[in-house]
C-alpha positions in Angstrom: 0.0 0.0 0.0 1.3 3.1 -1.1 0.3 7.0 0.5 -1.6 7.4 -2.0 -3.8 4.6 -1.6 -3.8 5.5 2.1 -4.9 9.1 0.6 -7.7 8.1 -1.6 -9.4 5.9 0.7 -11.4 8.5 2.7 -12.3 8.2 6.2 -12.3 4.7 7.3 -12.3 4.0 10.6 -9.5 1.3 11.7 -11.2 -1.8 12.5 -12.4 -2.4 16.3 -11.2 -5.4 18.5 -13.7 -8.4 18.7 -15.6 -7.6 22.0 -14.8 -11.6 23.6 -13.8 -11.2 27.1 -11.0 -13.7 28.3 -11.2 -15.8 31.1 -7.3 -15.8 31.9 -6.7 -12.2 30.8 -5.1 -10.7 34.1 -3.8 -14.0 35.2 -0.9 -14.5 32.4 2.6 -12.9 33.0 4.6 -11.0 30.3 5.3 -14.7 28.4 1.6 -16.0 28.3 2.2 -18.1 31.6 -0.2 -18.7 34.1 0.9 -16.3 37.0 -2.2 -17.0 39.0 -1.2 -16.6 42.4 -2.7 -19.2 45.3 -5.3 -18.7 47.9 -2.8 -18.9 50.3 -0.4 -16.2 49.1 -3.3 -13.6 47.8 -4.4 -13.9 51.3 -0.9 -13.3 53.2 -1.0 -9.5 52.2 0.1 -7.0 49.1 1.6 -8.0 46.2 4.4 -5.1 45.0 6.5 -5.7 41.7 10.1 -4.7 42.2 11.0 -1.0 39.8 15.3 0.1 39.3 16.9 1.3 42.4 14.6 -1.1 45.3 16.3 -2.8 47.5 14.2 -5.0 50.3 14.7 -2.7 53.3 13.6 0.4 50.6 10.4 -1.5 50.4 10.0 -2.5 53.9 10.4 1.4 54.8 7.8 2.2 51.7 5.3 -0.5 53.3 5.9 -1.1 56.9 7.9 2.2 58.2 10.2 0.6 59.0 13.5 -0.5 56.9 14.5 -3.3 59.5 11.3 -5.4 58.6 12.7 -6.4 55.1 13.9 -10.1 56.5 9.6 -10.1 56.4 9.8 -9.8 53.3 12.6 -11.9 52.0 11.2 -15.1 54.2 8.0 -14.6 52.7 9.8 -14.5 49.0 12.7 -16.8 49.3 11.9 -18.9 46.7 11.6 -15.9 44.0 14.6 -14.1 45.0 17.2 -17.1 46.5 19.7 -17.2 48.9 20.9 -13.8 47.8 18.4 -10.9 50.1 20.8 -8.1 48.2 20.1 -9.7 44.5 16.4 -8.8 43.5 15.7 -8.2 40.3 13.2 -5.6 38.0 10.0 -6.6 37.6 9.6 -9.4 40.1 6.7 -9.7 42.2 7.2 -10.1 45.8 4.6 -11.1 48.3 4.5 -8.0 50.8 3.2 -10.6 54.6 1.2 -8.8 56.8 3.2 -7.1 59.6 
C-alpha cells in the first residue's frame, strides 16, 4: 500500500477489536504463563513488583515504616529471590506478609 492509496481511501475507521472477554486475561505474565497466584499467598498480604533502584529494606520502609522489617519480606519470597536478600531483580513480584 502506497500513501496514495492510504490518501484516496477516505475516512475509514480502523477496524475495532472483537468484544470476547478472556477468562485468563489478568492471570498471564509477560510470556503467556499462568501467574495465577494461590489462595494462600493472595491472602498473606500485598503484592508489590520490584521498579530500578529497590532494595528490600527500601520496600520494607515504603510498606511497613520501618527499613529493619525487610527479612519479612525476604522469608515470605525466598523462593523468587534465592539465597541472595541483596540480588532482587526488575520486575519481580514479591509477596508483601502482613506485619
Amino acid at each position: 500500500m502506497g500513501l496514495f492509496d492510504f490518501l484516496n481511501k477516505g475516512e475509514e475507521k480502523p477496524a475495532q477489536p472483537a468484544n470476547q472477554p478472556n477468562q485468563n486475561a489478568g492471570n498471564t505474565d509477560f510470556f503467556g504463563g499462568n501467574s495465577a497466584q494461590p489462595a494462600s499467598a493472595t491472602t498473606q498480604g500485598d503484592t508489590y513488583t520490584v521498579v530500578s533502584g529497590d532494595s528490600l529494606s527500601k520496600i520494607a520502609k515504603n510498606h511497613y515504616g520501618d527499613a529493619a522489617k525487610w527479612h519479612q519480606i525476604y522469608e515470605a519470597n525466598k523462593g523468587i529471590i534465592g539465597s541472595n536478600p541483596d540480588h532482587i531483580e526488575v520486575g519481580q513480584v514479591l509477596t508483601l506478609p502482613k506485619s
